[in-house]
C-alpha distance (Angstrom), angle and dihedral (degrees) to the residues before:
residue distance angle dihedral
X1 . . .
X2 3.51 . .
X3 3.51 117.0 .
X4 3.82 103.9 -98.4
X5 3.65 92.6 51.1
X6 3.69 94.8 58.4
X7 4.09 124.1 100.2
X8 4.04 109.2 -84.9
X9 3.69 95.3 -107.2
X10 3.90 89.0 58.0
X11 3.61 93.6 47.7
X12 3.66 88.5 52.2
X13 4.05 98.0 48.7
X14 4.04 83.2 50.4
X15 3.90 103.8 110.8
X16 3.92 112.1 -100.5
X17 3.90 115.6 -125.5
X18 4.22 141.3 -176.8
X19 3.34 141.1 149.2
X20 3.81 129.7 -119.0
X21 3.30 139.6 162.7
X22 4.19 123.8 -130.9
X23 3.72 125.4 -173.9
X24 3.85 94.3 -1.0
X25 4.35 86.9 -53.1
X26 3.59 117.3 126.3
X27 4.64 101.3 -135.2
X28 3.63 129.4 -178.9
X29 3.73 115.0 -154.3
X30 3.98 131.4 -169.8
X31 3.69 118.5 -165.2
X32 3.50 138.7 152.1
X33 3.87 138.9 -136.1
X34 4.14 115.3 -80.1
X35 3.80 88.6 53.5
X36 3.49 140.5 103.7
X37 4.17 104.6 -79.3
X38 3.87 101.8 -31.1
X39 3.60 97.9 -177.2
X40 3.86 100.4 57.5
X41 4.01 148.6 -17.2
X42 3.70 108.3 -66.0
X43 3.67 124.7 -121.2
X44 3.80 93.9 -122.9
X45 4.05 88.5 57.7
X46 4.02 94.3 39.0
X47 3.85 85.1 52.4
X48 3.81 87.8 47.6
X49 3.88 107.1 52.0
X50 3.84 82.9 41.9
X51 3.45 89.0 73.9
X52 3.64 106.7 30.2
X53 4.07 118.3 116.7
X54 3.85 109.0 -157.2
X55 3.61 132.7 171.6
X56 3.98 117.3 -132.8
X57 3.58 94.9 -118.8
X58 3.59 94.1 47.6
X59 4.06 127.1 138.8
X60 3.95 110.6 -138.4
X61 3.61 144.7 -175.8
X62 3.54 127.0 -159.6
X63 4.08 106.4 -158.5
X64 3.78 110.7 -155.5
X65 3.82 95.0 9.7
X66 4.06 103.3 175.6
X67 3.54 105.9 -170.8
X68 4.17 96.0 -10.6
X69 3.99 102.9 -86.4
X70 3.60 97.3 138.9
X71 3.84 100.0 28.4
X72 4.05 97.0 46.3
X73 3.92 93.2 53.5
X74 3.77 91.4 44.6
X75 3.72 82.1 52.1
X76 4.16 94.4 57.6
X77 4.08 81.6 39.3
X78 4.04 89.5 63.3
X79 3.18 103.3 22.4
X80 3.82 79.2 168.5
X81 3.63 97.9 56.9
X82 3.62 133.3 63.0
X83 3.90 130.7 -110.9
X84 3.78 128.6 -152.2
X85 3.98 112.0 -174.8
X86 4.04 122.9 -166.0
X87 3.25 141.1 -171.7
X88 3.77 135.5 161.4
X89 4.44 93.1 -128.9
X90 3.56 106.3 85.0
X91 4.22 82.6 -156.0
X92 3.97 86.8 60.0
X93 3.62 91.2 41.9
X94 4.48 90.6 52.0
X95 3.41 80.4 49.8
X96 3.87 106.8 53.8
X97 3.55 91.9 47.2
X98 3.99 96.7 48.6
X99 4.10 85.7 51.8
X100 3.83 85.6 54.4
X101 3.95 91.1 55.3
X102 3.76 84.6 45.5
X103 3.83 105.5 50.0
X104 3.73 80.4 45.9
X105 4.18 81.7 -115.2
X106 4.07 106.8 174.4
X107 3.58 104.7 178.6
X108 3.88 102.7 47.6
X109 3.58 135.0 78.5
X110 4.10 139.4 162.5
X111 3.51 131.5 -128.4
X112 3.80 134.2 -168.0
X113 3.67 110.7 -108.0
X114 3.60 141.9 139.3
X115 4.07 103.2 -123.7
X116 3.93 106.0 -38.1
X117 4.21 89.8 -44.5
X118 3.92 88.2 124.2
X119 3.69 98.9 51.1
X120 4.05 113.3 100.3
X121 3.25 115.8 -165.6
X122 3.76 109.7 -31.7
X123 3.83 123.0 135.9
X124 3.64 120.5 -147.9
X125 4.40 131.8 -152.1
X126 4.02 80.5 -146.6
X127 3.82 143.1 7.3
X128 3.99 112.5 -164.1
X129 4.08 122.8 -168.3
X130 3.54 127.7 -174.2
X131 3.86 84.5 -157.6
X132 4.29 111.3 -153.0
X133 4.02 106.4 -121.6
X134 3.70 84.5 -116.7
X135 4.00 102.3 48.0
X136 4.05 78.5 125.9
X137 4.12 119.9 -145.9
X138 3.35 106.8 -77.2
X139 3.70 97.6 56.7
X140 4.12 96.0 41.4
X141 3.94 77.0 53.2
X142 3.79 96.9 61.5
X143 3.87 94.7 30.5
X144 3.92 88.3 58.2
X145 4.01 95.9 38.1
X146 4.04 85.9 42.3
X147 4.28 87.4 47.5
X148 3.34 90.8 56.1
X149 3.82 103.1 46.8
X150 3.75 88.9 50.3
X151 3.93 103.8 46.4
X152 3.61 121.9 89.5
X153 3.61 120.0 -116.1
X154 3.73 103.9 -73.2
X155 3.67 93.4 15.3
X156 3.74 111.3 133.5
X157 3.81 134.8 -144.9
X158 3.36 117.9 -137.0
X159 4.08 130.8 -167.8
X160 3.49 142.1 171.2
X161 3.92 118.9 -153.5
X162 3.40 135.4 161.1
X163 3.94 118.0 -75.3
X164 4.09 92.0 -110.8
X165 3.91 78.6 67.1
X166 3.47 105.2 52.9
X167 3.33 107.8 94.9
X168 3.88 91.4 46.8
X169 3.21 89.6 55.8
X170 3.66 96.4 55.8
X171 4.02 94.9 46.9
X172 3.56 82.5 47.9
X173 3.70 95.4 54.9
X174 3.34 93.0 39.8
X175 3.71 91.4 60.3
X176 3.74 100.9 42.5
X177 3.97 101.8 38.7
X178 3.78 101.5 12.8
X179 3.65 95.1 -121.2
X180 3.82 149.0 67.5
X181 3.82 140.5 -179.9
X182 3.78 125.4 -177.9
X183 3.50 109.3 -131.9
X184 4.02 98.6 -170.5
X185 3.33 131.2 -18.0
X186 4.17 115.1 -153.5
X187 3.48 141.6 -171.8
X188 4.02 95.9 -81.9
X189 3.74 103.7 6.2
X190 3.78 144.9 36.8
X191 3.81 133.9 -134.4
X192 3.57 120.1 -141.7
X193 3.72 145.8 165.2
X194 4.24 144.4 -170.3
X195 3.98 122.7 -157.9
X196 3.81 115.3 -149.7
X197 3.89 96.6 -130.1
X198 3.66 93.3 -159.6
């Protein structure tokens, strides 16, 4: 059967996919309904990788990664480095690491993990979160205490939240790593990072 001849509920388990292109890369992304913005990039994560500075070698983690936006770019960004993505939906997770296999991504992969709780001892260059407007307090406290115990000195953490989050996010920063700069701030959302000095 081809897929518009099948029963509704088929159709919608088939897997969603588009192409897109991100920081001058041409990507091809499948997803599925019950994640993060199936259908295409999200403006948030567009405005985010638009104003990302990575080195080629970099080591990144993409926390929350759905189906691998963030991560898979940073992974043709340093194609040097290595990514780990996470995310605490196994779905998301299946996902991310079938759109590595498909952008033909070898130095990425996602894991199943609830904020950065499965991570050992690895040090990142850069962490990135497109953090959910209701991640609530007690999780944005352990993914900023857990950032900051596994960046390298100098390594930054970069997010992009909605603008009604902005200036929690900076108190927030403040508090945690002692420092904040806005990167961008957008119609709907905000781009921010914090440097651990030491």
């Amino acid at each position: 059967m081809t897929p518009a001849k099948l029963p509704l509920t088929e159709q919608l388990r088939q897997p969603i996919q588009f192409d897109t292109q991100l920081r001058g890369f041409p990507f091809r992304f499948q997803s599925t309904w019950g994640v993060f913005s199936p259908r295409e990039v999200d403006e948030g994560s567009r405005l985010m990788l638009d104003y990302i500075d990575i080195k080629e070698d970099a080591d990144c983690f993409d926390l929350g990664c759905g189906y691998g936006v963030l991560g898979i770019t940073l992974a043709k960004l340093a194609p040097k480095g290595q990514v780990i993505m996470a995310d605490k939906d196994f779905v998301a997770v299946n996902f991310a690491n079938q759109n590595v296999k498909l952008n033909g991504i070898n130095n990425a992969k996602a894991i199943l993990s609830n904020g950065l709780e499965q991570l050992e001892d690895q040090t990142f260059d850069l962490i990135v979160s497109n953090i959910p407007a209701k991640v609530g307090n007690e999780m944005l406290t352990l993914f900023l205490n857990d950032a900051l115990h596994h960046l390298k000195p100098g390594g930054q953490f970069v997010v992009v939240t909605i603008n009604g989050l902005r200036q929690y996010m900076k108190r927030n920063f403040n508090e945690v790593f002692g420092n904040y700069t806005k990167l961008k701030q957008g119609k709907n959302y905000t781009v921010a990072s914090a440097t651990k000095l030491s």
